[in-house]
C-alpha positions as CSV (number, residue, x, y, z in Angstrom):
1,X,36.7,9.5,-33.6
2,X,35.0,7.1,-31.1
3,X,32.6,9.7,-30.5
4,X,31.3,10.3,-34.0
5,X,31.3,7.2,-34.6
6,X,29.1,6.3,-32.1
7,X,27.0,9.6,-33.4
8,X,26.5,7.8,-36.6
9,X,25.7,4.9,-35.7
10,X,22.7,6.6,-33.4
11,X,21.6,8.2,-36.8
12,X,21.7,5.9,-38.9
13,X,18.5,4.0,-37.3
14,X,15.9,6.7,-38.5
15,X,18.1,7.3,-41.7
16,X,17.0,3.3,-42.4
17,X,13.7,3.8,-40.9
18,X,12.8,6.1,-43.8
19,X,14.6,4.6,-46.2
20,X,12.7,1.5,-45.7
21,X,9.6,3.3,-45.7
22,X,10.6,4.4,-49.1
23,X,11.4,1.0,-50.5
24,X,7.9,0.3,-49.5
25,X,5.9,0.1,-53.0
26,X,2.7,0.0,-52.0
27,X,3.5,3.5,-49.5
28,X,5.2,5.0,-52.6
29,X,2.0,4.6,-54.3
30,X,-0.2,5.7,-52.1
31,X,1.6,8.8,-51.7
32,X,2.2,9.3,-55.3
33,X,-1.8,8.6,-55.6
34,X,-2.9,11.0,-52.8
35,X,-0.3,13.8,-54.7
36,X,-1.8,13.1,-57.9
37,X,-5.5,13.4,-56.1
38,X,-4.0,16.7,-54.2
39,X,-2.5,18.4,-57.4
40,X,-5.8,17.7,-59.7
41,X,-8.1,19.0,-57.3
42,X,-6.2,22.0,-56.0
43,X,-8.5,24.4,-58.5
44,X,-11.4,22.2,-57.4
45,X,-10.6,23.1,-53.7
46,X,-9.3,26.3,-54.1
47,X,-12.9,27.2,-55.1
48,X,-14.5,25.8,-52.0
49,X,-12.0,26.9,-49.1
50,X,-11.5,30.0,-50.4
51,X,-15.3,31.0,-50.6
52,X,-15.6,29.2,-46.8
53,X,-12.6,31.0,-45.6
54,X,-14.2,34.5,-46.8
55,X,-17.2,33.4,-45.1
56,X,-15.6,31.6,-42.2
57,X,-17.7,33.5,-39.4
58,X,-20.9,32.5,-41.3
59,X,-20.4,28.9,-42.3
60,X,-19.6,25.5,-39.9
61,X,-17.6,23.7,-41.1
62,X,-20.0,20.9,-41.9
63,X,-21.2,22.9,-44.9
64,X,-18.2,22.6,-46.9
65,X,-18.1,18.7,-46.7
66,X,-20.2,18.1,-49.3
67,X,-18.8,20.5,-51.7
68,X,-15.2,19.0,-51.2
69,X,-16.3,15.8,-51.6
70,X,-17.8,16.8,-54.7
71,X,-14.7,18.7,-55.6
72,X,-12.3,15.6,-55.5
73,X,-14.5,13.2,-56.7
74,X,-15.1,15.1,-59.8
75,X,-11.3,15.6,-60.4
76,X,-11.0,11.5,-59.7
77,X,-13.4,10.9,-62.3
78,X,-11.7,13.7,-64.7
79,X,-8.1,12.2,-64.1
80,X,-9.1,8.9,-65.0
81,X,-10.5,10.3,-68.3
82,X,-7.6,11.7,-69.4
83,X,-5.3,9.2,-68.2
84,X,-6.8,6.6,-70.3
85,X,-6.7,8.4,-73.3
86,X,-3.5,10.2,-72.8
87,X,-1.3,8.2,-70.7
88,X,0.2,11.1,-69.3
89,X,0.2,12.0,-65.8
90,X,1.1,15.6,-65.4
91,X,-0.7,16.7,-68.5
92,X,-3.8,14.3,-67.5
93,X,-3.5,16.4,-63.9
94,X,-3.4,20.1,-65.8
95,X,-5.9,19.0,-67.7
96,X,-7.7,18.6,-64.2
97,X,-7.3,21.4,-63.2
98,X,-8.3,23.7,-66.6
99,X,-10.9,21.5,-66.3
100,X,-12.2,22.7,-62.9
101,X,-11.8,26.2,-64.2
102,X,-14.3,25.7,-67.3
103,X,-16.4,23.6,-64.9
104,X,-17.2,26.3,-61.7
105,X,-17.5,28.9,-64.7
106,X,-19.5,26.7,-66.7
107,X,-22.8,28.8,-66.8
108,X,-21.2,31.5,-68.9
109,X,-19.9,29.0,-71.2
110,X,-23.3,27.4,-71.5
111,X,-25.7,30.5,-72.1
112,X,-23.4,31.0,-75.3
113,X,-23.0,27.8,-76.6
114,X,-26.4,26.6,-76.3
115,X,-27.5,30.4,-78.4
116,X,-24.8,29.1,-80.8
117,X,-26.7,25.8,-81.2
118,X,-30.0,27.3,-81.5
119,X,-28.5,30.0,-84.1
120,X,-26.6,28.7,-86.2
121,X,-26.7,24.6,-85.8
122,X,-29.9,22.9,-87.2
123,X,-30.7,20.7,-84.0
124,X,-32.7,21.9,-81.1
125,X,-33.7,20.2,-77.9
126,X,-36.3,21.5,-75.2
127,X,-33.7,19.9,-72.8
128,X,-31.5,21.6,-71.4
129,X,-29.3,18.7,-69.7
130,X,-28.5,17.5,-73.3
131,X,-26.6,21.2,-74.8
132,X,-25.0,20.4,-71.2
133,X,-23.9,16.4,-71.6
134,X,-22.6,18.0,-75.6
135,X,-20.6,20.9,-74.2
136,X,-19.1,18.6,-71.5
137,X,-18.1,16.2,-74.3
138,X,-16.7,18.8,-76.7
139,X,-14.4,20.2,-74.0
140,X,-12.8,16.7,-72.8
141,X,-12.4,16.0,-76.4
142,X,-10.5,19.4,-77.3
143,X,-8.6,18.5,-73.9
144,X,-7.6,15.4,-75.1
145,X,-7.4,16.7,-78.8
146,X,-4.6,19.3,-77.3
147,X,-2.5,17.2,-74.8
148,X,-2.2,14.8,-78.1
149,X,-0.9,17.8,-80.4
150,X,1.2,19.0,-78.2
151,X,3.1,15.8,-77.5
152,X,3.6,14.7,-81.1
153,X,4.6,18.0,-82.6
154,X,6.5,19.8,-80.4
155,X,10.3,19.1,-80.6
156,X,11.8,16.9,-77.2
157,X,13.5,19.7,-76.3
158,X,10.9,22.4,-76.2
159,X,8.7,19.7,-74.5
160,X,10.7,18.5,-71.7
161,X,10.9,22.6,-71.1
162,X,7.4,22.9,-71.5
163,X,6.8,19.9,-69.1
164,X,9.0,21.9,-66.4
165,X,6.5,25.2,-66.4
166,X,3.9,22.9,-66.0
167,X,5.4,21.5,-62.9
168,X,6.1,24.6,-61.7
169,X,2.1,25.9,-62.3
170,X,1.1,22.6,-60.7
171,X,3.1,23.2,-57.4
172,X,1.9,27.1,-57.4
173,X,-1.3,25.6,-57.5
174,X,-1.0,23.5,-54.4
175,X,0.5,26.0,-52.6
176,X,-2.2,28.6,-53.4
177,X,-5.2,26.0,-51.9
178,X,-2.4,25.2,-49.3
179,X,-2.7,28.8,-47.7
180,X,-6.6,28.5,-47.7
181,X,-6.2,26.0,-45.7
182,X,-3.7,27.7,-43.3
183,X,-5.7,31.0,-43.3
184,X,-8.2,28.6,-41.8
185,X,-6.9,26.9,-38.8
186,X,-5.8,30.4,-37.7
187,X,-8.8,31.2,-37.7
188,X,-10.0,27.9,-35.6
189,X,-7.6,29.4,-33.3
190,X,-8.4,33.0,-33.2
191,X,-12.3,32.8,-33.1
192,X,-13.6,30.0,-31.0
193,X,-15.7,31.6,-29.3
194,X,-17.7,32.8,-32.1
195,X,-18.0,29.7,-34.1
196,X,-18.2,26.6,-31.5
197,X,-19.2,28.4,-28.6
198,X,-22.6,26.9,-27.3
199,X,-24.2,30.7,-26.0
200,X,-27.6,30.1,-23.9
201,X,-29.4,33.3,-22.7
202,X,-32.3,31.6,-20.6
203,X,-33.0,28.7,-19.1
204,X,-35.4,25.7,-19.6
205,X,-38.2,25.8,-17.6
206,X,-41.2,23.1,-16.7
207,X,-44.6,24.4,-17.8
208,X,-47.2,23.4,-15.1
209,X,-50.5,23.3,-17.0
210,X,-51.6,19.5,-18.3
211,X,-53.8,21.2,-21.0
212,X,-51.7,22.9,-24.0
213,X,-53.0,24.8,-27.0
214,X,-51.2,24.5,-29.8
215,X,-49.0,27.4,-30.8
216,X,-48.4,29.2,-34.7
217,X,-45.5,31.2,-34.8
218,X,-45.8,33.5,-37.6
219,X,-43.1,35.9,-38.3
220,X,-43.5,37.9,-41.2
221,X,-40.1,39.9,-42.1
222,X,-40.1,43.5,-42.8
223,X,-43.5,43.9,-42.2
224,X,-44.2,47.6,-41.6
225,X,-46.7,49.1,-39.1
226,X,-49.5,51.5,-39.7
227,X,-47.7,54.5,-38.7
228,X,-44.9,53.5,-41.1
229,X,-47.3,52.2,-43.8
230,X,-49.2,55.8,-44.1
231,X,-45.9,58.1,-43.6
232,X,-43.8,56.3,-45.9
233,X,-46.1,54.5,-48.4
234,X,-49.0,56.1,-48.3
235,X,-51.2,53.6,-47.7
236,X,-53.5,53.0,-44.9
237,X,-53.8,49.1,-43.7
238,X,-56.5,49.5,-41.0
239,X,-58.6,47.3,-43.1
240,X,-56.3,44.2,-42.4
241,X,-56.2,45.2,-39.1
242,X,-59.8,45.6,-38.6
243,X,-60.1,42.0,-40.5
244,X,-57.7,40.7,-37.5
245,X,-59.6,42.0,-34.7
246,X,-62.8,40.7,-36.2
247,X,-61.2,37.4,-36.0
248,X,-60.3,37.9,-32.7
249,X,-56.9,39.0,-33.1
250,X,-55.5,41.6,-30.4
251,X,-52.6,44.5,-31.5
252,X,-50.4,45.2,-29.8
253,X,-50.1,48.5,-28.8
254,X,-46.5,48.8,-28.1
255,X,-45.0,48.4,-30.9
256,X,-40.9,48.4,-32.1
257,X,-38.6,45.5,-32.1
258,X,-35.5,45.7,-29.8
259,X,-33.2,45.2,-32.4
260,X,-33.3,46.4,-36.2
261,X,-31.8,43.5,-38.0
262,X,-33.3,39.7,-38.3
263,X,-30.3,37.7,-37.0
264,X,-30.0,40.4,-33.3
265,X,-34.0,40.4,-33.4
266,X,-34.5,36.6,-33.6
267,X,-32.0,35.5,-31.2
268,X,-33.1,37.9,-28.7
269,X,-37.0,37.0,-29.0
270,X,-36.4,33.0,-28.9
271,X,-33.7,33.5,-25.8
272,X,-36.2,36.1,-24.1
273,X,-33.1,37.9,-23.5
274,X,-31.0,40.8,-24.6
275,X,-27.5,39.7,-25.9
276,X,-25.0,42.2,-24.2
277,X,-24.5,39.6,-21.2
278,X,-22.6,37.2,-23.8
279,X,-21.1,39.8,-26.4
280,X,-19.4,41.3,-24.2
281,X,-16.1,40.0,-24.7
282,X,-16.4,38.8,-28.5
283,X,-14.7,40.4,-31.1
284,X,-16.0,42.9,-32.9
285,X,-16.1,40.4,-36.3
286,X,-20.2,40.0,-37.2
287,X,-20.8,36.2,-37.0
288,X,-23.5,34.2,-38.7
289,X,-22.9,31.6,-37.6
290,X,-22.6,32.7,-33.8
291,X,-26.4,33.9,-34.6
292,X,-27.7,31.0,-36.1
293,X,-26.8,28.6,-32.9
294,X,-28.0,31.2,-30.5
295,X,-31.3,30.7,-32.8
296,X,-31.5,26.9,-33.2
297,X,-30.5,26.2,-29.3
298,X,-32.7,28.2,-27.9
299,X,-33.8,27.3,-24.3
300,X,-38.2,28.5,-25.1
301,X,-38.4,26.4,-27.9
302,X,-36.7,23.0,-26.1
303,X,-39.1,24.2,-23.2
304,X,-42.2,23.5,-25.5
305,X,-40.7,20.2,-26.9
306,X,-39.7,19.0,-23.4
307,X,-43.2,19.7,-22.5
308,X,-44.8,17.8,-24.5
309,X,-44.8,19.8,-28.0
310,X,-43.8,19.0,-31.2
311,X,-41.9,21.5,-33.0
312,X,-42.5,21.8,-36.8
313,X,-40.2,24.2,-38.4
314,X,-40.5,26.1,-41.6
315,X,-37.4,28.2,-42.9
316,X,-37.0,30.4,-45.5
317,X,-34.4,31.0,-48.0
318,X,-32.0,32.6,-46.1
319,X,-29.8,30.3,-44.4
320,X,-29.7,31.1,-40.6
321,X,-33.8,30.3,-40.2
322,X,-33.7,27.2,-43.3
323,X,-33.9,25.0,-41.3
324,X,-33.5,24.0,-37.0
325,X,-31.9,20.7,-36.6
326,X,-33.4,20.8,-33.2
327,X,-36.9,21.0,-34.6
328,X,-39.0,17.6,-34.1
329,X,-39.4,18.2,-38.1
330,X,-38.6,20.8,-41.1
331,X,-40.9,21.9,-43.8
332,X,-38.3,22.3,-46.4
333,X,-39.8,22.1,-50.4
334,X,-36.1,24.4,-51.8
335,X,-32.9,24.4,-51.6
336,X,-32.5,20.5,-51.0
337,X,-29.8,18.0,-52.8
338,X,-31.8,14.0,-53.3
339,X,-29.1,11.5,-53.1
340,X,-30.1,8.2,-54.0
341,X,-33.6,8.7,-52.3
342,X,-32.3,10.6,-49.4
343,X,-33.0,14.4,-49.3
344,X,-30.6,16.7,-47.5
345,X,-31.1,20.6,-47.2
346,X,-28.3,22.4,-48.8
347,X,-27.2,26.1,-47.1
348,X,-26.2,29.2,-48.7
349,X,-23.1,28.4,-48.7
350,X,-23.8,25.1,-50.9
351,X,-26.0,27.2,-52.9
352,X,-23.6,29.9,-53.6
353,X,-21.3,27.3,-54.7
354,X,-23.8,25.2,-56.7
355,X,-25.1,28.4,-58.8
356,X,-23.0,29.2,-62.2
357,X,-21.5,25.8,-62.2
358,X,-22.2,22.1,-64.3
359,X,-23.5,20.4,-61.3
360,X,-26.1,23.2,-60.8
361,X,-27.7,22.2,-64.5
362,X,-26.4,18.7,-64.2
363,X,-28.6,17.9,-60.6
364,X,-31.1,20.4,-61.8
365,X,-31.7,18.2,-64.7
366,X,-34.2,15.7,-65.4
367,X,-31.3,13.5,-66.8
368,X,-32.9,9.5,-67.4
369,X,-31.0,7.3,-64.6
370,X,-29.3,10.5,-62.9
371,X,-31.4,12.1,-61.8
372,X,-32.2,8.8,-59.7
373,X,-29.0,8.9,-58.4
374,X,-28.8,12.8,-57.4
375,X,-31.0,15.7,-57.7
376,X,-31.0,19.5,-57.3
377,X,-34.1,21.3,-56.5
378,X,-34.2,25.6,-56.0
379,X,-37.6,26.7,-55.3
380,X,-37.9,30.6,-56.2
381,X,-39.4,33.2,-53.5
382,X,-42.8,32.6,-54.8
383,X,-43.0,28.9,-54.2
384,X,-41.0,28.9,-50.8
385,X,-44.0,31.7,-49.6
386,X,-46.9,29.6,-50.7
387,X,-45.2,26.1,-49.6
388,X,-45.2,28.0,-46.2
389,X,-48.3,29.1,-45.3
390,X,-49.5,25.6,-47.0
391,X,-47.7,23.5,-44.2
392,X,-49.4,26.0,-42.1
393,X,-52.9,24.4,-43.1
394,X,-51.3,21.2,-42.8
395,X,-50.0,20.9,-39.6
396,X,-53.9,21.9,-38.2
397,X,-54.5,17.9,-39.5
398,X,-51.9,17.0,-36.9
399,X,-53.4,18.6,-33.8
400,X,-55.7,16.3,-33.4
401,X,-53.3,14.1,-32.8
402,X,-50.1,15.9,-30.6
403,X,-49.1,19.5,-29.5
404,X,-47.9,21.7,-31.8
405,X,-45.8,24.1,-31.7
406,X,-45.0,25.8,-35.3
407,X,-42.6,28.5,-36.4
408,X,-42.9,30.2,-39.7
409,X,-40.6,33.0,-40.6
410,X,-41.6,34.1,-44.1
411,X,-39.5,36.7,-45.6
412,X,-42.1,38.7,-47.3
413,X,-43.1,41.4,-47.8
414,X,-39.3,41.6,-47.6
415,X,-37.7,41.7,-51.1
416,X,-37.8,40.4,-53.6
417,X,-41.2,41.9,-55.2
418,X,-42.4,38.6,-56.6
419,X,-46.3,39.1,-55.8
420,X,-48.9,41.8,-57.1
421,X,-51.3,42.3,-55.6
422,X,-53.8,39.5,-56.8
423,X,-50.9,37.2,-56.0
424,X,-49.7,37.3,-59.7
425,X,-45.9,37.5,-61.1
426,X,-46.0,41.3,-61.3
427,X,-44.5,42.8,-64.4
428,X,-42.2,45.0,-63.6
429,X,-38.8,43.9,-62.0
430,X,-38.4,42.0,-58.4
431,X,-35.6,44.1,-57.5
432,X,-36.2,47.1,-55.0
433,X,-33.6,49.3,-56.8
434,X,-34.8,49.4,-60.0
435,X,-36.3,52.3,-61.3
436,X,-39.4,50.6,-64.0
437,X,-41.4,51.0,-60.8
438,X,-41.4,52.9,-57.4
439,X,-40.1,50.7,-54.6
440,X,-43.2,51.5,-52.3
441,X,-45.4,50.5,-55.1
442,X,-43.8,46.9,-55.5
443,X,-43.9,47.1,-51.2
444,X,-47.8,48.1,-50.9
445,X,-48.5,45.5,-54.0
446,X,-46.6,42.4,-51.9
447,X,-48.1,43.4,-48.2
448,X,-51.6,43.4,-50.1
449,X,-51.5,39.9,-51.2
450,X,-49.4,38.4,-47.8
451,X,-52.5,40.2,-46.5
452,X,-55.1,38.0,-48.2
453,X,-53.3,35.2,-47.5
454,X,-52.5,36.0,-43.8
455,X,-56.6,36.1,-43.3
456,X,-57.3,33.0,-45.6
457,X,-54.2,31.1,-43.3
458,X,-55.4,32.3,-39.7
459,X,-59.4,31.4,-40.9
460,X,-58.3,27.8,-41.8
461,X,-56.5,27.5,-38.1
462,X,-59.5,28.7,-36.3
463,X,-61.8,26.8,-38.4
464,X,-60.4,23.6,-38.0
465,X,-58.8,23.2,-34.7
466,X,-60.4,21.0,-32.1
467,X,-59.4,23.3,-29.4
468,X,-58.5,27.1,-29.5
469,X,-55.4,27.5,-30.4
470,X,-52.7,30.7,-30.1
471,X,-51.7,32.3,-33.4
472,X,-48.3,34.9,-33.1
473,X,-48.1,37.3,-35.6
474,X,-44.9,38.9,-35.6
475,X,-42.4,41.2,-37.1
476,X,-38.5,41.1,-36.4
477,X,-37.8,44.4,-38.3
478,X,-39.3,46.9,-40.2
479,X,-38.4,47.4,-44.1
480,X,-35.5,49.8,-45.1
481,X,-35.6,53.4,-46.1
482,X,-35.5,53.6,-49.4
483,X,-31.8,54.6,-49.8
484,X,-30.3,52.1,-48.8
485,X,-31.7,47.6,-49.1
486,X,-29.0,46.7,-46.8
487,X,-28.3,47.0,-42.8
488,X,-25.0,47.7,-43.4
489,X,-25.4,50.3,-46.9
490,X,-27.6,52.5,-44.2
491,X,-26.0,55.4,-41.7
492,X,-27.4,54.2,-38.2
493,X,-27.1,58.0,-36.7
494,X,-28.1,58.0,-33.3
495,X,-30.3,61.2,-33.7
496,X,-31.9,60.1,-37.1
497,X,-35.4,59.8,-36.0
498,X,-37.2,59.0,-39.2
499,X,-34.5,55.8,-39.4
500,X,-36.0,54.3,-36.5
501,X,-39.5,54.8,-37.2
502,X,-38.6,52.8,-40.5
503,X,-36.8,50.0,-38.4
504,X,-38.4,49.7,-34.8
505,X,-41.6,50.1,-36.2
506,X,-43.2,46.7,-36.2
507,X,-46.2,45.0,-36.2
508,X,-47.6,42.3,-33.3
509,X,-50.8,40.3,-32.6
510,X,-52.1,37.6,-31.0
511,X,-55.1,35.3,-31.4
512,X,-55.5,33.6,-28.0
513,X,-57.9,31.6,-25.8
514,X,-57.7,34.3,-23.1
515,X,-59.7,37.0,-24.9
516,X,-59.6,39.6,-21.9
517,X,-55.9,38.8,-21.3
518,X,-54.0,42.3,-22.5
519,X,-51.2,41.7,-24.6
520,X,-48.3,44.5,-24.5
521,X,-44.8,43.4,-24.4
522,X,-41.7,43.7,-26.9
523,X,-40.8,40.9,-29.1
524,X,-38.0,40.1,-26.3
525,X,-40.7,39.2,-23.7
526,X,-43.3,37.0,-26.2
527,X,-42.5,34.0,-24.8
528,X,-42.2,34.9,-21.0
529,X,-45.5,36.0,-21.8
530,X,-47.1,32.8,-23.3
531,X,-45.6,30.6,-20.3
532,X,-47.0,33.3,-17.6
533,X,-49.9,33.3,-19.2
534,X,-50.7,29.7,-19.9
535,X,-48.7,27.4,-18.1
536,X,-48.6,29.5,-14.7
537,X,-44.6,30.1,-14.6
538,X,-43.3,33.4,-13.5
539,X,-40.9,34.1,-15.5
540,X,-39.1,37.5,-15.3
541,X,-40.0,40.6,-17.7
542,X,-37.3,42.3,-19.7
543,X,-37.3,45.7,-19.8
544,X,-38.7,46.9,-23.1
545,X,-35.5,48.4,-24.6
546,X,-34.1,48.8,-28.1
547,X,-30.3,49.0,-29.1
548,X,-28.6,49.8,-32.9
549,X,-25.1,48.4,-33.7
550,X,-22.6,48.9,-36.3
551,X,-22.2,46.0,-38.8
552,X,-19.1,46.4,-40.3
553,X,-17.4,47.7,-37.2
554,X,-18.3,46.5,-33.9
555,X,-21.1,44.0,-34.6
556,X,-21.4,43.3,-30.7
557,X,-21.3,46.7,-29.1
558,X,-25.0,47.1,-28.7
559,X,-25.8,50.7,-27.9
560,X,-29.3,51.5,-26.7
561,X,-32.1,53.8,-28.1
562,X,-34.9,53.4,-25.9
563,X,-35.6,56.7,-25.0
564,X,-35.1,58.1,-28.5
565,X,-37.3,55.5,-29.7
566,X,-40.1,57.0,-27.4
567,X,-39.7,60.3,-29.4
568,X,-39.7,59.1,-32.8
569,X,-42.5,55.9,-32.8
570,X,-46.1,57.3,-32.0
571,X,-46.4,54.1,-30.1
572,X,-49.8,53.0,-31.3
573,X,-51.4,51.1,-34.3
């Protein structure tokens, strides 16, 4: 008896530890507060962690900040709302949480209310913010409307019942977002290597040459060679390329990319390397992410900013090249969030989250005062293409003044088919796959115009730069066969030929001070090339090889296709 007493005793100092805690009031309601934050924003957050943990190899972690931020101050702001009117907390938290539903779906709702308006109600406004700021209203009022109705007219006995299933749908719903968020640190733990591992291929190297031209990067995606161009789309572009040597621009003549999609290409060219040293021993789960930091931390471009350059980088739309947070500055005029003065570059993930919901129209919107506060701005293909070869133009007025070293990757004539070829909003469809108009037509129509604007861009350079500068026109890929618009919709056989004429066919020139200086490497070797050849290194060649992967399957087991390339590209302009 001794014994257990003694036991009890023992037990009963954590037993009061935890009680005491619990007599605490200002703990109880900071834990009743947090739950009441947790269980109103479960929807919200259920939204955001489960689109990041689908996309978990593609997306850091940073990304989804924002949007949860966004996510539980919303359902804050919500809460209060219906607490005040209802003075009810678990029907003021499902009210939250339909709330969140109608909110991240609230595009659909919106395209029919606002043709309801227009139809049948005698009030129209050329803005769309205000249909928005009524809808909004109407809902919270029904909300309130409903919780009121419910709570006066049902009998005390079917309430207290009803208040139970809500409890119960409210605990489901924390649950649910709680496995999201379980899902995810298993996968911290199973992939580290593929989303915090800092991969370098090269390393950084001192150029030994005081004087430095300044350096245009210009890599235009899917941008087909000749060979390709009169096969496949029967067109013949031996007038832009003519145009280009006239200027002083020299072809090369061996021409296919070592890898057949942007993300491999890229990363290989800017780490002058070929990546089966690292993949080696990652799994076979395609990564993003793992891409984009081999991209941003590339050793060649700190080289050149280490050396004196200044690194201006312009992105496009897709989220791996948007922007380099290791560039000296980025030309960004989309896909950018304003808070309070401040601009920050949203990603695709942000985006994707963004489009179909309130906030897209409400930070979209020119709303008086609001828009102050927070604003949304999505620039469409067109505008993102001519923004870019505009900072092109401008960063010539800089080099007067510093080094420059500046990286365009324009996705055109990649889809979608937004130019004619005058330049115009064409009138048939963007889209490659539909049938109004053939796909090679909308191709030829796009190349035509980047064309034009290629000549009109690399004129101004020459033109206006102090000293002569070097000007890379490159292509990480060639465009898709028309049966497929996707890497991974196509069948990669090893002995289909015609496939890699399509995606190892690339284009590649140079304007450069050396004008008798023969230029003839792969995409891999470019910038081994540049420091050889004006800042006396020695850097090592790479072999010019080419390797295919599977996507879906095996995402790192490179396989090569050199020597079947050699068969099926005629190896010329």
């Amino acid at each position: 008896m001794l014994k257990l007493k003694s036991m009890s005793t023992k037990n009963s100092k954590p037993n009061q530890f935890f009680k005491n805690i619990y007599k605490n009031d200002r703990l109880k309601g900071f834990v009743k507060s947090c739950s009441i934050v947790l269980a109103s924003s479960s929807v919200a957050l259920a939204t955001v962690l489960g689109l990041y943990n689908r996309n978990f190899l593609d997306v850091a972690i940073g990304e989804a900040v924002l949007p949860v931020l966004i996510a539980l101050l919303t359902s804050i702001f919500l809460y209060l709302i219906f607490i005040f009117f209802t003075k009810d907390r678990l029907f003021s938290v499902v009210a939250v949480m339909a709330s969140s539903i109608f909110l991240t779906k609230f595009e659909n709702f919106f395209i029919r209310f606002k043709d309801f308006i227009d139809d049948f109600v005698v009030w129209s406004t050329p803005y769309d913010y205000q249909y928005v700021l009524l809808l909004l209203f109407l809902f919270l009022a029904l909300g309130i409307l409903i919780i009121t109705l419910i709570k006066k007219k049902l009998p005390h006995g079917v309430l207290s019942k009803f208040r139970q299933l809500l409890k119960f749908f409210v605990l489901a719903s924390v649950i649910f977002t709680s496995t999201y968020i379980v899902q995810i640190a298993i996968k911290f733990v199973r992939y580290p290597d593929l989303i915090n591992g800092d991969h370098t291929l090269n390393s950084k190297i001192s150029l030994g040459k005081s004087v430095k031209p300044d350096i245009y990067y210009f890599i235009f995606d899917r941008y087909a060679n000749n060979d390709t161009l009169q096969k496949y789309y029967n067109y013949d572009n031996s007038e832009f390329k003519a145009a280009m040597e006239k200027r002083g621009f020299v072809f090369n003549k061996n021409t296919h990319s070592n890898y057949p999609y942007t993300a491999t290409s890229l990363s290989s060219t800017f780490n002058s390397s070929y990546l089966n040293s690292i993949t080696e021993d990652l799994p076979g789960n395609y990564s993003e992410l793992f891409y984009r930091r081999l991209i941003a931390n590339n050793n060649n471009f700190k080289t050149l900013q280490e050396n004196g350059y200044t690194y201006y980088h312009s992105g496009s739309w897709w989220g791996t090249t948007r922007t380099n947070p290791n560039a000296n500055y980025n030309f960004v005029d989309a896909f950018s969030i304003k808070i309070l003065g401040k601009k920050y570059v949203t990603t695709d993930f942000q985006d994707t989250l963004l489009e179909g919901t309130i906030f897209r129209r409400l930070f979209a919107a020119r709303i008086p005062l609001f828009s102050r506060i927070i604003h949304y701005e999505k620039n469409d293909q067109r505008q993102i293409v001519n923004y870019q070869l505009g900072a092109a133009k401008e960063l010539v007025q800089k080099s007067t003044s510093e080094n420059i070293f500046g990286l365009f990757h324009i996705l055109s004539p990649h889809p979608q088919y937004v130019f004619d070829a005058e330049g115009n909003v064409p009138s048939y469809h963007p889209d490659p796959k539909t049938l109004d108009v053939p796909e090679s037509v909308k191709y030829v129509n796009q190349l035509k115009y980047i064309n034009t604007r290629i000549l009109e861009t690399v004129d101004y350079i020459i033109q206006n730069s102090d000293t002569e500068p070097i000007i890379v026109f490159q292509t990480d890929e060639g465009p898709y066969l028309f049966d497929c618009n996707d890497f991974s919709n196509c069948s990669w056989n090893s002995t289909d030929e015609e496939r890699w004429q399509w995606k190892f066919g690339v284009l590649s020139a140079i304007y450069q001070p050396k004008k008798d200086t023969r230029y003839d490497v792969t995409p891999v070797n470019l910038f081994p090339y540049l420091f050889n050849t004006y800042f006396n290194t020695s850097v090592e060649y790479q072999d010019a090889n080419s390797y295919i992967f599977n996507l879906e399957e095996d995402s790192y087991n490179f396989t090569e296709v050199t020597e079947l390339l050699k068969k099926s590209l005629p190896g010329s302009q």
